[in-house]
C-alpha positions in Angstrom: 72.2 -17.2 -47.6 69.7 -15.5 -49.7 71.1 -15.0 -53.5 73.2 -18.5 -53.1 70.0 -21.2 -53.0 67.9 -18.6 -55.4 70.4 -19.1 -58.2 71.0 -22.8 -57.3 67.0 -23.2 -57.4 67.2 -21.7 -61.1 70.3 -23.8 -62.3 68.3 -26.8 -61.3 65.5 -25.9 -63.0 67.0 -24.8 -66.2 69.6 -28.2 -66.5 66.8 -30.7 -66.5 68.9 -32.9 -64.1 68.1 -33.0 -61.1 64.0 -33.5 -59.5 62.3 -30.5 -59.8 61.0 -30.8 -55.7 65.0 -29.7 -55.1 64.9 -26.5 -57.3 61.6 -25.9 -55.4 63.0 -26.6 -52.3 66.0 -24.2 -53.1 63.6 -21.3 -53.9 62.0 -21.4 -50.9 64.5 -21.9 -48.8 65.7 -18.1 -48.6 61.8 -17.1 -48.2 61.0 -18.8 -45.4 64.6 -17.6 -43.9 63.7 -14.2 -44.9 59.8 -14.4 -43.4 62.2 -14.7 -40.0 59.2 -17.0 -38.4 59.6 -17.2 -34.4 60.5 -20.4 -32.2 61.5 -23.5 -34.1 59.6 -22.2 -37.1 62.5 -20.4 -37.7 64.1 -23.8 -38.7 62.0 -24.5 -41.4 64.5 -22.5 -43.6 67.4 -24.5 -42.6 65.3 -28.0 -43.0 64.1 -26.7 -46.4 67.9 -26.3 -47.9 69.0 -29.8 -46.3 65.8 -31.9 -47.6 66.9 -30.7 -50.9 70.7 -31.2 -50.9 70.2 -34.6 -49.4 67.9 -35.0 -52.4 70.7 -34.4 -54.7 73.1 -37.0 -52.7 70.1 -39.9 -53.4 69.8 -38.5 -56.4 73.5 -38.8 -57.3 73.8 -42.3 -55.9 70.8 -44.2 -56.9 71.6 -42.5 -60.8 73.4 -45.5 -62.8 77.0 -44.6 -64.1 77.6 -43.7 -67.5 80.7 -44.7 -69.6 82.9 -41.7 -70.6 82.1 -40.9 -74.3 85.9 -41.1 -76.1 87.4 -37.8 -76.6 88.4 -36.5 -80.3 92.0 -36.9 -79.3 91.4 -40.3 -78.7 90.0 -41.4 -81.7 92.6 -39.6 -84.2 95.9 -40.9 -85.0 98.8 -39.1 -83.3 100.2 -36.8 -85.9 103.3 -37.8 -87.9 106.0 -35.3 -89.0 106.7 -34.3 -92.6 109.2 -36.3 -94.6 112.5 -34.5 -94.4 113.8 -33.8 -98.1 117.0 -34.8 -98.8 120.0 -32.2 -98.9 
């Protein structure tokens, strides 16, 4: 669980969707995994990831929905066949 969080970390930061504390929180995440800290230090890693994926759930549901924008398909008129000529 090292390259995983690191890259998530980055998407966040380069979308501009989410808070920036949860890209932060990614980053550092694998770094206090890999420091490999003794006793229940050693959890800090594993609280760091879930603090920031239960910020994206609040996130998520406290966000108001937005209406779909129409498709192009939607707003064309279904194609019509070319007259037949007469034999």
């Amino acid at each position: 669980m090292l390259i995983g969080p690191i890259c998530l970390g980055i998407a966040v930061f380069r979308a501009r969707v989410l808070p920036k504390w949860v890209g932060v929180a990614m980053l550092v995440s694998p770094v206090l995994g890999a420091a490999g800290l003794p006793g229940i230090a050693g959890l800090a890693s594993d609280f760091t990831i879930f603090a920031a994926l239960l910020g994206v759930g609040v996130y998520v549901l406290r966000t108001p929905a937005v209406s779909p924008v129409p498709s192009a398909s939607a707003t064309l008129s279904p194609l019509k066949p070319p007259p037949l000529r007469g034999r």
